[in-house]
Structure formats: structure tokens, C-alpha cells
N, C-alpha and C positions, 0 to 999 in steps of 0.2 A: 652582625651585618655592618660595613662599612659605613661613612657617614657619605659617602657618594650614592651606596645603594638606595641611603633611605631616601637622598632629594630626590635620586630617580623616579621613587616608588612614588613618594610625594607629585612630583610633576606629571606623573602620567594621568593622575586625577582626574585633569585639566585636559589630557588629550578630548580631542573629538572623533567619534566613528561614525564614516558614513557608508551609505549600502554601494556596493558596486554590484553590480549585473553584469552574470558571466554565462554566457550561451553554452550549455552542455548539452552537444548533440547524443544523450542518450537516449533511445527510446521506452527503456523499461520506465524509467522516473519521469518522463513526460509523459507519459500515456497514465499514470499513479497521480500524476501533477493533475491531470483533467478529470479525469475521475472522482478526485478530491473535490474539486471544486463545481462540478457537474451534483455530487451529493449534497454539498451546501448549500446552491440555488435550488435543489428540488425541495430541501428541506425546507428554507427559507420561505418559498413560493408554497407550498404544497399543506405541508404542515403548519407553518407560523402565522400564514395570512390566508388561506383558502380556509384550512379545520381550525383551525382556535382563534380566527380573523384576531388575529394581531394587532390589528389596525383602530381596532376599538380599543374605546375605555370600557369599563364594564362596572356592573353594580349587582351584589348578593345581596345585600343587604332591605329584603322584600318585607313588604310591609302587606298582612293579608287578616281578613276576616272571614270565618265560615258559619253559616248557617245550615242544619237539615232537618227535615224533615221525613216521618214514616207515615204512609197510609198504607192502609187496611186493616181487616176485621177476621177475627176468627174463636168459632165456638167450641167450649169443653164441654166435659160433664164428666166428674171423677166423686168419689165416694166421698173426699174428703172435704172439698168446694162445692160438689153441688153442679148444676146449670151455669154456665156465666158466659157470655160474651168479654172476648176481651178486644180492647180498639188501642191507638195508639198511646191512652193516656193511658194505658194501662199495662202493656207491656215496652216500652220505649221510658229508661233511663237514659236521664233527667227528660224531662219532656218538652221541655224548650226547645232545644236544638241545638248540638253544640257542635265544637269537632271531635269529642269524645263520649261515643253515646253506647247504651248497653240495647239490645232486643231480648229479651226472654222467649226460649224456643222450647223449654221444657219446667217441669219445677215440681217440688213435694208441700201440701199445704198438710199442718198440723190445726183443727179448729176446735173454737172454745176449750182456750187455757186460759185456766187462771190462778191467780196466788194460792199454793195452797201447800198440801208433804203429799209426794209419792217419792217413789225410790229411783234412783238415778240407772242409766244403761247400763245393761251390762258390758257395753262396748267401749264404755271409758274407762280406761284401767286406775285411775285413781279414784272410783271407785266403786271397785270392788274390793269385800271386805269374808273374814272368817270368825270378827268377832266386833260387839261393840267397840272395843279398844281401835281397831282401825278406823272408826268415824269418830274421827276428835270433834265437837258441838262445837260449831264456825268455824271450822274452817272450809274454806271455798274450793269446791271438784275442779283440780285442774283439767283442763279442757272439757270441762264437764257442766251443768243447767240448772248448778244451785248452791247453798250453803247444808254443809255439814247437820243433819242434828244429832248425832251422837250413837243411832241406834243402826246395828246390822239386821238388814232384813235379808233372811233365809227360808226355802223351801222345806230344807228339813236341817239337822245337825251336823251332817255329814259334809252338806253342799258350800259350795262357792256363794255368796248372798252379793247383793250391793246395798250401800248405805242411804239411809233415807234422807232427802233433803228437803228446802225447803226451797221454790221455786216456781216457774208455770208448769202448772201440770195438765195433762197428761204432758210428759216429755216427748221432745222432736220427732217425728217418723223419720224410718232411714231407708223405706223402702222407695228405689227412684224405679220409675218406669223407664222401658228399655226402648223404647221409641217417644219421640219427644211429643209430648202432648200441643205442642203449639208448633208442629211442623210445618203446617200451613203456611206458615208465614215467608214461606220460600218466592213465595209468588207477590209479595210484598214488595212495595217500593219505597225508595229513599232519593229525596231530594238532596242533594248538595250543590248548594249555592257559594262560591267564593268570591268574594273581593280583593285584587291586590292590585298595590302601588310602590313604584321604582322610585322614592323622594328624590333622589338624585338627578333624575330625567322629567322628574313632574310627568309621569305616564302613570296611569290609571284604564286597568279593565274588570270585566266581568267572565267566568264560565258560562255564562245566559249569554243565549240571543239577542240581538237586539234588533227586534220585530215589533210592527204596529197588530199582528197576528194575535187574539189575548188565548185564543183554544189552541196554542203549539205547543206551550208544557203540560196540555190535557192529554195531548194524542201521542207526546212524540218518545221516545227509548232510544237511551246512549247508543251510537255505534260511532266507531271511529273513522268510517271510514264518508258516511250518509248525514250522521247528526253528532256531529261532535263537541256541538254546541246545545246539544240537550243533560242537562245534569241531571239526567232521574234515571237509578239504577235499579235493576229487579235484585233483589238479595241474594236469588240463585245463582243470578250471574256471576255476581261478585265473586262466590264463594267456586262458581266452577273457576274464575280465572285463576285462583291460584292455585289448583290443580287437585281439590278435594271437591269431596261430596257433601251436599248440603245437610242431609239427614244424618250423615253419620260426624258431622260437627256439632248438631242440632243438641243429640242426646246429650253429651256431658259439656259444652258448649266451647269457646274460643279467642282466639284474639286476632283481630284481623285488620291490615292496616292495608290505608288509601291512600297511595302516594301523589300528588298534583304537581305537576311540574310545567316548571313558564319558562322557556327558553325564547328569550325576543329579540330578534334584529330589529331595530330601532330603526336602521339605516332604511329598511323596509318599507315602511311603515307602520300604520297600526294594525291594517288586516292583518299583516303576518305576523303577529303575534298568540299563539294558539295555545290552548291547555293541553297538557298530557299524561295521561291515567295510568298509574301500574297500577295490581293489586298481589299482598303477599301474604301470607298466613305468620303471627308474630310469638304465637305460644311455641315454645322449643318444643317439649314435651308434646308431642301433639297424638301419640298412639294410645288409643284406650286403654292400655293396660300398663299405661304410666301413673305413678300415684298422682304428681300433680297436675294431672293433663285437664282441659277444661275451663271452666269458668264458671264460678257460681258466690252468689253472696243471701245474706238472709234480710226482709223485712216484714213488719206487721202492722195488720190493720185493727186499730182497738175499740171498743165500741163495751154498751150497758146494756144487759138484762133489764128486766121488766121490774127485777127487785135492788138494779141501782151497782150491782157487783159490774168491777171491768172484768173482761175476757178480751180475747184478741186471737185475731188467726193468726197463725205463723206460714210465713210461705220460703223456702228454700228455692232459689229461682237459678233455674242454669239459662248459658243464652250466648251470645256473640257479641263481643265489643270491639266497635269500631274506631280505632284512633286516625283521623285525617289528618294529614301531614301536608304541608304546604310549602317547596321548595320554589325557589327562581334566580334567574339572572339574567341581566338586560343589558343589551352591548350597542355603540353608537362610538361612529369616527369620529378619534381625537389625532393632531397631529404629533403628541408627545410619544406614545407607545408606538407611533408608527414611525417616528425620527430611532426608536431607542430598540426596537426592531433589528431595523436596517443597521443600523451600526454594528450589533451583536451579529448580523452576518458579516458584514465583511471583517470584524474581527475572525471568526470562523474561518475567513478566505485567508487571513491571515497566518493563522496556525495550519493551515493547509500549506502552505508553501514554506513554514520552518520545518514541518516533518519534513520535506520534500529533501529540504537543506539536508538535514542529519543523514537520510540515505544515502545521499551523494557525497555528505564530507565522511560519512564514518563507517559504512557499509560496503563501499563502491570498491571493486578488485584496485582503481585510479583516485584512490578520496585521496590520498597525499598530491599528486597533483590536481587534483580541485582545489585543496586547500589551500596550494600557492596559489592559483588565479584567487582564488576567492577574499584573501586576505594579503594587504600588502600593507608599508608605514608609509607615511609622506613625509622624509625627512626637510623638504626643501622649507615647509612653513610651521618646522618644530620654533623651541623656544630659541632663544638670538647665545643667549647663555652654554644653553645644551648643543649649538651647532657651533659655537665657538672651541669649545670644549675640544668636542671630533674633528677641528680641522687643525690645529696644535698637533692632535697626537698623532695624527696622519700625517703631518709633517714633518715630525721628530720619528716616524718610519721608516720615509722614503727618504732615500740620499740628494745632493744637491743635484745641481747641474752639470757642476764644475766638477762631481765626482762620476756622474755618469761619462760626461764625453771624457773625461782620464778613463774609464774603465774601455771606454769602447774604442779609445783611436792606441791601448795596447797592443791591439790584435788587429784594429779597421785600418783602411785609407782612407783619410776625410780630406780633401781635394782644397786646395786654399789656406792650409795650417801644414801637411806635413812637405812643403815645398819649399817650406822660410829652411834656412840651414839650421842648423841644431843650434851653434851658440843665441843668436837670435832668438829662437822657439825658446831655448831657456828664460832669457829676457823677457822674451814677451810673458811668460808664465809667473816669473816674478812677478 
């Protein structure tokens, strides 16, 4: 490249480009022009600042406390427990009240076990055994209710035995009832009480009423539409809205979550700020004849004989656990998001009218003449250097004066010169 190219290349640098505005009566790309910009003001308005109010600042960051509780009562009577009343302190884990709480809707009780050797199920395969050699002394039945002692117990010589061990005995029952012995509890209620707080906006509510009324969480039951500020649910309910049946969750039990949700315009005020309730069922597995479908865990209650030995009941308890989930977000106009918004549109406006451009310079059957109006140089206020430059060589192009009127009074009459006589016109030309 020359060394003139590169100043050039150099100088243009420094050029400045400004917009010129050129009226193109076409109507395809004007009618695309408004329409462009006809969908950026509805988007703008419609979407940015009406549905996701734009115009606020906003705060996730919720800060919530949950309490619940269960009442009711309901009676058994099974071979293996006996008579008993159970109340909430009895089937409601933990019993405090949390946001993650169990109910027991069904269960298998094994009673009076105690330390002692019987022989292991035959339903745990480690074991079972065909000879004392399969029962090494300690070692521990995997997945199984005891330690090793060494001996196969068999029906006869022939048969399949299981090894004796050393553990509570009589070992676990595995027969579960096929209807949940604590169905009842359908018609049970659970209190949930939540607290939360937006630190950001110092706003602070409750899901409770706020009534001088003290008999309205005696009488009253969620609805969303009449009490939506009563937080006491029937457990039927619950379990209807997420689109099962309560008995047939009952029998081998579930998991089942409560979503609470604070969506609050601040701008509002405080009334409009309201709770709101999904309910969904959270065990995948949820068809009976999934292995792991259900919910069940084991505990025992241990106690002494009259001669001082411990025993303890075992109880295998199925049931529905409830995890309460607490989400929110609280919005209130700020003028930054709403300055930072608007900009972001009419940048938008923006880019609407360079597509516009490219249609007409690079698309159009006429984009080569748009693209002369649309782009021109302004030679008259380039560099003093670079005009000096072009008017040298322009001048070393075009001929003098003195050679144009010689070329032209060849062939012309020019009135006042060719009138002198010729020696004279020589002279004077000298």
C-alpha cells in the first residue's frame, strides 16, 4: 500500500459521520417502519410496565416463619396394639409444629420385643441359609434385625432354613393392612400460620386475620374465594386439590407439598397484599405398585415388665408429609428501573428503524439510489492538507486559460481579438 494510502486511511479516523434524513416515499417500508414501532410501544407499555410493572424495584429475598398445627382424634383396635385413642400428640411428627410435618394414616405395630435369639425372616435374603457355614457368629443380617450367631435353623434337611440371630424378638410383622387404619383423619384439620417480612421495604404481614373476633379460627375453613384469610385446612381437601384420593394415599402414604405465595404491590398498599395457596403431590413414584411409592419410617415405645426386663413395641407408621414452602416478592416504584426501562425502549425504537434502513439500502429493486441520497462526503470542511492536495492535482488536469481561448478562437469568432490584424494579434500574443 502506498504511503499516501496509508495517511488517507490514517485521516479518515478523524472523519465525522452524521445522520442525514432522507424521505422515502415507499409505502411497503413505511407501513414495516410503524408497525416496528407500533410493537415496541405495546411491548414497552403492555408487557414491561402494565405485567412485570417495570417501574418497580422489587425484593425476593422473603424472610418467613411457619407454625401448624393438627387437631383431631381418632380410635383403633388391632390385635397387635390393642384399644387406643390416638390425638395429635400421637400421630402428628414432630409435634411442635413446623413447616415439615408427618400425620400417620396407617401403620403395623410388632409388641413386647425384647433382647433375646429367634431366627431372622425369611424375606431378607442375607439371611437365608442351607447350612451353618452360611451364618458366620457376628456378623450383622444385611438389611436384616440382628447379629449372626452361627447356627442354620431348618424345618427339615432338605429345606431352605434362615439363620438364628441375636436381636428383638419376635422379629418385625410385614403384614400391612390394606385400608389405612387411621383414615379418619381425613376430616382433620391443620392450622398453618406464616409470618413474612420484605427487610428491604420494612413490610411485615400475616396469613391470619386481623380481627378483635377471638371464635373466627374456631368456626371459619379456607376458601379462596369467602376466607382467604383463614389458614385452617381439612387434610381432605388438600389432598383432593392435588388431584388424588385421600384413602388411597392413606394406605401406603405420601408426600405432599404447600406452596404459599406473597405477590405484593407495595404501591398498593398493605390490604393488597394477599396469600396464595397451590397444593401438589411431591413423591414421583406415586402408583401403588411402585416399589418406592409411599412414605413410611419405624419408631418405638420402650417400657419394663413387672420383673424389670425392657420390651418395646415397634410401630412401622405410613402417613403424609407435609413440606410448606414459602415463596414471595414485593415490588414498590423506584425511579431507576423506570428511567432504565424507558431507555431500553427507545433503544428498541432504535433498532427498528436500522432494520428499516437495511431493507431500503440492501433489499429495495432502488437501494443503489437510496444509497446515494443516503450517503454523501463533505468535501468542503475535510482536512486543509487533504483539500490542498485535490486542488494541485485538479489543476495540473485541467488546461490553462490561455490554452483554452487558443483552442477555442481555432475554429470560434471572438469579437474584439480577431479584428486587430494579424501582425499585431501576433504581438499582442507575444
Amino acid at each position: 500500500m502506498a504511503p499516501l494510502d496509508l495517511k488517507g486511511v490514517f485521516l479518515s479516523a478523524f472523519d465525522y459521520k452524521t445522520e442525514k434524513y432522507v424521505i422515502a416515499k415507499n409505502k411497503k417500508v413505511g407501513v414495516l417502519y410503524r408497525l416496528l414501532q407500533l410493537s415496541v410501544i405495546g411491548y414497552i407499555i403492555g408487557w414491561v410496565f402494565v405485567i412485570k410493572k417495570g417501574y418497580q424495584e422489587t425484593e425476593e429475598s422473603l424472610q418467613s416463619s411457619v407454625i401448624t398445627k393438627v387437631k383431631g382424634v381418632v380410635f383403633t383396635n388391632t390385635s397387635g396394639s390393642g384399644p387406643m385413642l390416638w390425638g395429635p400428640e400421637d400421630y402428628v411428627i414432630p409435634q411442635q409444629g413446623e413447616a415439615v410435618l408427618f400425620i400417620t394414616t396407617n401403620f403395623i405395630t410388632t409388641p413386647n420385643q425384647k433382647l433375646g435369639y429367634c431366627a431372622e425372616s425369611v424375606k431378607v435374603l442375607d439371611g437365608r441359609c442351607h447350612g451353618n457355614e452360611d451364618c458366620t457368629k457376628g456378623d450383622t443380617v444385611i438389611a436384616g434385625h440382628g447379629i449372626k450367631t452361627g447356627r442354620c435353623l431348618k424345618k427339615d434337611t432338605n429345606s431352605t432354613g434362615t439363620c438364628e440371630i441375636y436381636g428383638w424378638c419376635p422379629i418385625e410383622r410385614s403384614g400391612r393392612p390394606n385400608v389405612p387404619l387411621l383414615g379418619k383423619t381425613e376430616n382433620f384439620t391443620i392450622y398453618i400460620k406464616n409470618f413474612i417480612r420484605f427487610p428491604k421495604f420494612d413490610f411485615s404481614k400475616s396469613n391470619v386475620l386481623e380481627t378483635a373476633d377471638d371464635t373466627y379460627l374456631k368456626k371459619c375453613s379456607y376458601d379462596k374465594l369467602s376466607h382467604a384469610y383463614c389458614p385452617i385446612f381439612q387434610l381432605g381437601d388438600i389432598i383432593q386439590r392435588t388431584g388424588h384420593d385421600f384413602q388411597d394415599v392413606a394406605v401406603l402414604g405420601g408426600a405432599i407439598g404447600i406452596l404459599i405465595e406473597w405477590n405484593c404491590d407495595l404501591d398498593k398498599g398493605y390490604s393488597a397484599c394477599h396469600p396464595s395457596y397451590s397444593f401438589t403431590r411431591l413423591d414421583v413414584n406415586a402408583t401403588a405398585n411402585a416399589i418406592s411409592s409411599g412414605y413410611n419410617f419405624r419408631y418405638a415405645h420402650y417400657f419394663k415388665n413387672d420383673d424389670g426386663e425392657t420390651h418395646r413395641t415397634l410401630y412401622k407408621v405410613y402417613g403424609i408429609r407435609f413440606n410448606i414452602m414459602v415463596h414471595g416478592k414485593a415490588g414498590k416504584f423506584n425511579i431507576i428501573p423506570t428511567i432504565i426501562n424507558i431507555g431500553s425502549g427507545l433503544a428498541l425504537m432504535g433498532a427498528g428503524a436500522f432494520f428499516c434502513d437495511m431493507v431500503l439500502l440492501y433489499m429495495m429493486k432502488k437501494s443503489t439510489l437510496y444509497r446515494e441520497r443516503k450517503f454523501e462526503t463533505d468535501h468542503k470542511n475535510g482536512n486543509n492538507n487533504r483539500e490542498s492536495t485535490d486542488k494541485s492535482e485538479e489543476a495540473m488536469k485541467q488546461p490553462s486559460e490561455l490554452e483554452q481561448l487558443t483552442d477555442s478562437t481555432s475554429d470560434q469568432h471572438i469579437p474584439g481579438i480577431t479584428d486587430l490584424p494579424k501582425g499585431q494579434m501576433d504581438k499582442s500574443c507575444d
